[in-house]
C-alpha positions as CSV (number, residue, x, y, z in Angstrom):
1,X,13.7,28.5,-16.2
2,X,11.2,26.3,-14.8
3,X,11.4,24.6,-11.9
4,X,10.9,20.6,-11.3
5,X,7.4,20.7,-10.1
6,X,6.2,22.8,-13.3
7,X,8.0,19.9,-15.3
8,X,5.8,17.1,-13.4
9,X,3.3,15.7,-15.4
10,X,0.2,13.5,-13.6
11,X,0.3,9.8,-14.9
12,X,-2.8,9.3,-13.2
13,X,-5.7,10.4,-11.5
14,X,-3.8,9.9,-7.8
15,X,-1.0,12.0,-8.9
16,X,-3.1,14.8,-10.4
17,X,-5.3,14.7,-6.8
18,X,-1.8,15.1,-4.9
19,X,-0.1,17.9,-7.6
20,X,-3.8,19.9,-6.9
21,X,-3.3,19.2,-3.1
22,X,-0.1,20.5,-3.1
23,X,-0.8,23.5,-5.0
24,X,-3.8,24.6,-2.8
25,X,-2.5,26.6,0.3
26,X,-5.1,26.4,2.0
27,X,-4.1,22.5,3.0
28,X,-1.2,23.4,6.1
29,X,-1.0,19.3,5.8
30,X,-0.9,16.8,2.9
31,X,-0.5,13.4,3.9
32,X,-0.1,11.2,1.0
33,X,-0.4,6.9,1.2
34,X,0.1,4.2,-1.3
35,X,2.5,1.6,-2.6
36,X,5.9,2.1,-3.8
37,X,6.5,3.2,-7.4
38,X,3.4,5.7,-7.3
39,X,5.1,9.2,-7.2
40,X,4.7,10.0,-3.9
41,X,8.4,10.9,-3.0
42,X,9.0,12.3,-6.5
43,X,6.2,14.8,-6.2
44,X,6.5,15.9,-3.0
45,X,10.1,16.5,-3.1
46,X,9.9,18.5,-6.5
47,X,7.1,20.8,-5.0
48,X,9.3,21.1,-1.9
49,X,12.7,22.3,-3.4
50,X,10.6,24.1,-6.3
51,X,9.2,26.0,-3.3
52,X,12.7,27.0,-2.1
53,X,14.0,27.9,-5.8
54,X,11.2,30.6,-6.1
55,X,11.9,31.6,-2.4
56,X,7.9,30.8,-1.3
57,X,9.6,28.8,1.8
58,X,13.1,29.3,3.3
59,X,13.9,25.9,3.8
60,X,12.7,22.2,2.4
61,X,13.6,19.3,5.4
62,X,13.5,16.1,4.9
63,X,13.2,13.8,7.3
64,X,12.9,9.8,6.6
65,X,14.1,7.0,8.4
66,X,16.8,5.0,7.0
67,X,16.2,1.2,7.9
68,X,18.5,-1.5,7.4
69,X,16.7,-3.7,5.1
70,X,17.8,-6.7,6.5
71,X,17.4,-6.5,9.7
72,X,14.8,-3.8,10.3
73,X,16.8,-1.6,12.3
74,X,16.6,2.1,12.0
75,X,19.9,3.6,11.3
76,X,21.0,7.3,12.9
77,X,23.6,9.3,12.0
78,X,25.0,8.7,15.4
79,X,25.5,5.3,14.3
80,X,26.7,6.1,10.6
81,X,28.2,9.6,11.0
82,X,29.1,11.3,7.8
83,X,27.8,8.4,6.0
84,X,24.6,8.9,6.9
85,X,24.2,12.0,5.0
86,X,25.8,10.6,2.2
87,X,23.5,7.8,2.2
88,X,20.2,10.5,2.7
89,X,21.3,12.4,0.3
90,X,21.5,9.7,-2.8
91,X,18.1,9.5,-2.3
92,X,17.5,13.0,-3.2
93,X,19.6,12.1,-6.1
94,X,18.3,9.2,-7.4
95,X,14.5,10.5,-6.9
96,X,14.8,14.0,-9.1
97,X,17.3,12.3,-12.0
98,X,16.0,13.8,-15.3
99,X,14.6,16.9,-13.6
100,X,17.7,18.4,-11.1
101,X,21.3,17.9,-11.9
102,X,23.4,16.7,-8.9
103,X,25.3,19.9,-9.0
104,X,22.0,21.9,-8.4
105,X,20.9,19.3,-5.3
106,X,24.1,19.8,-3.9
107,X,24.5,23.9,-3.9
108,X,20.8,23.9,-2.2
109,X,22.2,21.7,0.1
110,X,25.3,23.5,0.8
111,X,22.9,26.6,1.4
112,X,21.1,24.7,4.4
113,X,18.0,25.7,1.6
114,X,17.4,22.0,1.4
115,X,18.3,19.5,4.5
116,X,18.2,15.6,4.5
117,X,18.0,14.4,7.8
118,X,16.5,11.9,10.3
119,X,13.2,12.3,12.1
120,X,15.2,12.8,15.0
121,X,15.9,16.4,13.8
122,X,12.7,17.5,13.7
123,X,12.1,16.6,17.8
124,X,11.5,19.5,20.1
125,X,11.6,22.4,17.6
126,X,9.5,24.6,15.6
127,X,10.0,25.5,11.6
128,X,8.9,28.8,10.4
129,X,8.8,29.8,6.9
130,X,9.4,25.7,6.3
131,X,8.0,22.4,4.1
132,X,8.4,19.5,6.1
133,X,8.7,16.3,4.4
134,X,8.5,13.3,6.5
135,X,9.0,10.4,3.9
136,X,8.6,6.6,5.2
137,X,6.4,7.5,8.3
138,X,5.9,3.5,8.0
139,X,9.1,2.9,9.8
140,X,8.2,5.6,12.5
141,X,7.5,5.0,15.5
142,X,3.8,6.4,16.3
143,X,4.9,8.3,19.3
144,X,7.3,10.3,16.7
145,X,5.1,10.2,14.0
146,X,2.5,12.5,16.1
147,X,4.9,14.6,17.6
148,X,5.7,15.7,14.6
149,X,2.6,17.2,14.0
150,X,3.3,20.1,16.4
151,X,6.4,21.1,14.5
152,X,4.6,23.1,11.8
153,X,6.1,26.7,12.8
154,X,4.2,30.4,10.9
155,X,4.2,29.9,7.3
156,X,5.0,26.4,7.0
157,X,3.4,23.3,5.9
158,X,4.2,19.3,6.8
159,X,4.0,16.7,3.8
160,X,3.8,12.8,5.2
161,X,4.2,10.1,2.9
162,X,3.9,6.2,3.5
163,X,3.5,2.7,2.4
164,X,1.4,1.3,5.0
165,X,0.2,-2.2,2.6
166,X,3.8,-3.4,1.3
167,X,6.3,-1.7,3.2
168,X,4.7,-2.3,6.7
169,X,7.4,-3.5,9.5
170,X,6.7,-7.6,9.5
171,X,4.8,-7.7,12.7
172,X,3.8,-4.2,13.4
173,X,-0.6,-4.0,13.3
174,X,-0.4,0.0,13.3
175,X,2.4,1.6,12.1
176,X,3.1,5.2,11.9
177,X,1.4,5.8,8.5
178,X,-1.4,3.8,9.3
179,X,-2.0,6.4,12.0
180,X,-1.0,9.4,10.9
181,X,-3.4,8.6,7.5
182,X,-6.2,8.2,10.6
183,X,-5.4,11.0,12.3
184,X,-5.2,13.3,9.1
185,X,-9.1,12.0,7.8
186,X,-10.1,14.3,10.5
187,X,-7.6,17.0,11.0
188,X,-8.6,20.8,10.0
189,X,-6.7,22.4,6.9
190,X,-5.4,18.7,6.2
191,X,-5.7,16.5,3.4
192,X,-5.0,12.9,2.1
193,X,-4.5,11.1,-0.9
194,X,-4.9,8.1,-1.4
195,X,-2.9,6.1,-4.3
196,X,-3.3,2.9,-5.4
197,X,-2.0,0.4,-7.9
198,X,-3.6,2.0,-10.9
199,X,-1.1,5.2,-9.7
200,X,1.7,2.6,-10.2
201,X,3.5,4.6,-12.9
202,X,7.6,3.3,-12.0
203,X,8.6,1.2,-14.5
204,X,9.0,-2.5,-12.7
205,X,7.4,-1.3,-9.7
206,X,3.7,-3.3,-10.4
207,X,6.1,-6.2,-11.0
208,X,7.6,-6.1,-8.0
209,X,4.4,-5.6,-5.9
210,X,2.9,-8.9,-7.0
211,X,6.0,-10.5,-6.1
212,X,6.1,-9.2,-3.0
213,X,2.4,-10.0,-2.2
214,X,3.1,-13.7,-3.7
215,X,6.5,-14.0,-1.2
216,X,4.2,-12.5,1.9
217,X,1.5,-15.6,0.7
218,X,4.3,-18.6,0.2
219,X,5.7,-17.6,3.6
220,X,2.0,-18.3,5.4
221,X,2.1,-21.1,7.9
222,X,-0.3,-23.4,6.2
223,X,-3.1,-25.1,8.6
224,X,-3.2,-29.3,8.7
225,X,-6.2,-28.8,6.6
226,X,-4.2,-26.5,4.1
227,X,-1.6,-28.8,3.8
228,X,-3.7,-31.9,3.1
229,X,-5.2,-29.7,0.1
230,X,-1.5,-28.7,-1.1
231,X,0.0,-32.3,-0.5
232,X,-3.7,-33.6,-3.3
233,X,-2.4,-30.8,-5.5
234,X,0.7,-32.2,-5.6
235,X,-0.1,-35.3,-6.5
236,X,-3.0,-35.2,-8.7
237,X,-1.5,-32.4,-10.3
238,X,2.2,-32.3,-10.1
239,X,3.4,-29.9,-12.9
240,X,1.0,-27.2,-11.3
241,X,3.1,-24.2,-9.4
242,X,0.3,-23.6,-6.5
243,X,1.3,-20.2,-3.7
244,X,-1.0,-21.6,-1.2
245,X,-4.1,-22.1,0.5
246,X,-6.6,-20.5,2.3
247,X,-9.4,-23.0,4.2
248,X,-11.9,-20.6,5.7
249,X,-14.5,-23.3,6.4
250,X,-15.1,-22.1,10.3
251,X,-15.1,-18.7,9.1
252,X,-18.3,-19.2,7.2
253,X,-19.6,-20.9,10.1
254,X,-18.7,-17.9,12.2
255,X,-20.9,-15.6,10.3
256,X,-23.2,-18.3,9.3
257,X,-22.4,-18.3,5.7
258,X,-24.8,-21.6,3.7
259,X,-24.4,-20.5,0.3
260,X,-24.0,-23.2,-1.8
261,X,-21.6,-21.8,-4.0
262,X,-18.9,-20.1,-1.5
263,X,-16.0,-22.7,-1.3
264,X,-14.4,-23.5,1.6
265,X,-11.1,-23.6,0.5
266,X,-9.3,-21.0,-2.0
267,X,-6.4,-22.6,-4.2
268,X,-3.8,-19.2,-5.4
269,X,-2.1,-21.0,-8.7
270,X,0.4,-19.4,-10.1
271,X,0.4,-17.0,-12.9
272,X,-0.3,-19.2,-15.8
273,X,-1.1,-22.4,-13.9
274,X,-4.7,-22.5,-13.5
275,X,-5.3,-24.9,-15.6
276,X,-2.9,-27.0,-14.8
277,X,-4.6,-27.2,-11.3
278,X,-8.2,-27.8,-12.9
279,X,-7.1,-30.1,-15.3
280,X,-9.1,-30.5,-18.6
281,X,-12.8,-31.2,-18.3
282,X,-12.0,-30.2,-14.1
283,X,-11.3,-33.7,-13.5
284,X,-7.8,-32.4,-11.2
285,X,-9.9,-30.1,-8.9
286,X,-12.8,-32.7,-8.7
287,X,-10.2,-35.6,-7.4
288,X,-8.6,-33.1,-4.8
289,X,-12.5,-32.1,-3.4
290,X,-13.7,-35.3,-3.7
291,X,-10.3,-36.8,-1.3
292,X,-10.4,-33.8,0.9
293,X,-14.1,-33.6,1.2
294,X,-14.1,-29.7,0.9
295,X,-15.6,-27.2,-1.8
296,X,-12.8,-25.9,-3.8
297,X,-12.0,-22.5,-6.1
298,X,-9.0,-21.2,-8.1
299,X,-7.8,-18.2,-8.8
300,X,-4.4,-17.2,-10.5
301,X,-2.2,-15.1,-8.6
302,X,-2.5,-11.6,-10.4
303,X,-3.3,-8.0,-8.9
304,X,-6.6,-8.3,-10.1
305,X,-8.4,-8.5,-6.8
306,X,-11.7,-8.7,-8.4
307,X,-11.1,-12.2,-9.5
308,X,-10.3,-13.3,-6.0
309,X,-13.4,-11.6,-4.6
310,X,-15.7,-13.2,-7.4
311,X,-14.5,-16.5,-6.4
312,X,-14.8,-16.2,-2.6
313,X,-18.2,-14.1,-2.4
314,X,-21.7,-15.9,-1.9
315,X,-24.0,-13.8,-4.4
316,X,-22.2,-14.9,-7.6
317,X,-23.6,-12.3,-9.9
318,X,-22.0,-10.0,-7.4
319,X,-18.9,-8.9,-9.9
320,X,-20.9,-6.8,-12.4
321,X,-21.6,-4.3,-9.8
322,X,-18.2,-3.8,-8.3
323,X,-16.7,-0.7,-10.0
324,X,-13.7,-1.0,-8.6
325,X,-11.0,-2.7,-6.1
326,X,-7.9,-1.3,-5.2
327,X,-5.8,0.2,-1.9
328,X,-7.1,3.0,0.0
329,X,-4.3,3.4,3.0
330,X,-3.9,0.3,4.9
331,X,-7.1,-1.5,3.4
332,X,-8.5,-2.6,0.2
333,X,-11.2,-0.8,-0.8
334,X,-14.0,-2.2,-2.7
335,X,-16.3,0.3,-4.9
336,X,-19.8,-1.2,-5.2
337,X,-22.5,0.1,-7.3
338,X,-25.7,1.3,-4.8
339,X,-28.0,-1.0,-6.7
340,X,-25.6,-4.0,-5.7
341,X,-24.4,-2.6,-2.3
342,X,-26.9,-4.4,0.0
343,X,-25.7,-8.2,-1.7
344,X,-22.1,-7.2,-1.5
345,X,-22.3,-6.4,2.4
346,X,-24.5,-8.8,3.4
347,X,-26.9,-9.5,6.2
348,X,-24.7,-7.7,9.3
349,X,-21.8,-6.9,7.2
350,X,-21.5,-10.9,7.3
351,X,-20.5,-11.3,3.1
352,X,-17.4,-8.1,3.4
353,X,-16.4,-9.5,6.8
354,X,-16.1,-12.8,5.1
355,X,-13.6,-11.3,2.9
356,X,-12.3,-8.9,5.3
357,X,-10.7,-12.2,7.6
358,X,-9.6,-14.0,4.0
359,X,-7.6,-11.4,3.2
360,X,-5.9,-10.3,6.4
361,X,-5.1,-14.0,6.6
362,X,-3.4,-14.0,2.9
363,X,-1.5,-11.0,2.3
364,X,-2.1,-9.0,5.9
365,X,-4.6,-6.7,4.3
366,X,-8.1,-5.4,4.9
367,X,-11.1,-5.2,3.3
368,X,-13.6,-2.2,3.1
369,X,-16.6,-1.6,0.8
370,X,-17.2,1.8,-0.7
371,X,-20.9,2.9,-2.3
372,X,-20.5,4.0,-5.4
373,X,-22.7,5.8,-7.4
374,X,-24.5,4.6,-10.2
């Protein structure tokens, strides 16, 4: 009979990368990052109870925060009691459906072989003969998050997974996965993996990432110079549906930016709606500069970052030698062939620093260039 993990089959290059991670022993720690709908729980906890079936590892924990959705507050089983456990285990439920019957989850849990539990468990002791999975580490605190570390007992290993883009607390800068992902770059026997959307394999999941991205963009408090761009939109163009605005004129000032071709403003249309903006012939988009006095581009919102960066960088034949754009951990990483890497960065960094400010002020996200090779 095989077990769950031998029934896993990589989607993508990410999940292949965290299957071979998982499978190498040599890795005590596998820390695993990227947004929702990419595998990460699914894979980890079919290695971990797969583990326990064929009696490599006494036990599989689990340990994840639950969180009260809305109102952000971390929920204990001090709080919830037996519901809690209820409520941790359903997850286990609803992640393996297709590859564990519920009956199976349950007698593994009934054999302490497999525990759901908060992180609170996992404070002040030491697991021998033990996989750790700490799922969430976005919505642990980073004191926790490291103490963690020190848990891993003889023959044990620790798997940490986390969403630090889209699941990030609202007003957290560092959270615990952000961290941890930092901490495990450099850790010996430790690995990560990074997924990104192309590792979006849940059906509805790349759906509800651009929503979430173009919620997190219509919720910016616009900027009196924003508004007066929205407020022409509006007018000149009434049946366009526009997310917002980004002016980023003193920003190019900063890093004394004088291409002629980087806009000052950036207009995010919705999905379908960039032409309504422009208008036929352009003659929308050239009333709204020519009343607001600023140099305007639009993109439509998509996940296709390359678009926006096309539109905002100063080298305009810049786009043939990106390779690729897509999360890394907290950031977005831009791959750039070495022939083109020099006019991607700019003088001092200035051009990826440009749109390293741009994006943190649309959708709370970094940029980093990569060198690719050629």
């Amino acid at each position: 009979m095989s077990t769950p993990f031998e029934k896993i089959k990589p989607m993508s290059i990410g999940q292949e990368r965290l299957i071979n991670a998982l499978r190498d022993t040599r890795n005590e720690i596998v820390g695993v990052f990227g947004p929702t709908g990419t595998g990460k729980s699914l894979i980890s906890c079919a290695y971990g109870i797969s583990m326990v079936m064929t009696e490599q590892y006494k036990r599989f924990i689990i340990a994840r925060p639950v969180v009260d959705v809305a109102t952000g507050e971390a929920l204990t089983p001090e709080k919830l009691g037996d519901l809690y456990y209820k409520v941790a285990a359903e997850y286990l439920y609803d992640i393996l459906e297709g590859f564990m019957s519920k009956e199976e989850i349950e007698k593994l849990i009934r054999s302490g072989k497999v525990i759901v539990t908060d992180v609170s468990y996992l404070r002040g002791r030491t697991f021998d003969d033990s996989i750790i999975f700490l799922d969430d580490s976005q919505n642990v605190q980073p004191e926790s998050a490291a103490e963690i570390l020190m848990r891993i007992g003889r023959n044990s290993r620790l798997i940490i997974a986390g969403d630090p883009v889209l699941q990030r607390p609202l007003g957290v800068e560092r959270d615990g996965a952000t961290l941890l992902r930092e901490v495990l770059l450099n850790e010996e026997n430790a690995v990560v993996v990074d997924l990104g959307l192309k590792d979006i394999v849940r059906p509805g999941a790349k759906r509800g990432v651009k929503v979430i991205f173009e919620l997190r963009m219509r919720k910016r408090e616009l900027s009196e110079s924003e508004k007066q761009i929205l407020d022409l939109i509006r007018i000149n163009a009434p049946d366009a549906d526009v997310v917002t605005v980004i002016e980023f004129k003193a920003e190019k000032e900063a890093l004394d930016i004088r291409a002629e071709n980087v806009p000052d403003a950036l207009i995010i249309a919705k999905e379908g709606h960039l032409g309504r903006v422009v208008g036929r012939g352009g003659e929308r988009i050239r009333t709204v500069e020519n009343e607001s006095g600023l140099r305007l581009r639009v993109v439509e919102m998509t996940l296709d970052f390359k678009n926006w960066i096309r539109a905002i960088h100063p080298v305009s034949w810049i786009a043939k030698h990106i390779v690729d754009v897509d999360f890394a951990g907290p950031e977005l990483a831009v791959s750039v062939r070495r022939s083109g890497f020099p006019a991607f960065v700019g003088q001092r960094g200035a051009y990826v620093r440009l749109l390293d400010r741009i994006f943190r002020r649309l959708i709370n996200v970094g940029v980093r260039a990569l060198e690719a090779e050629e």
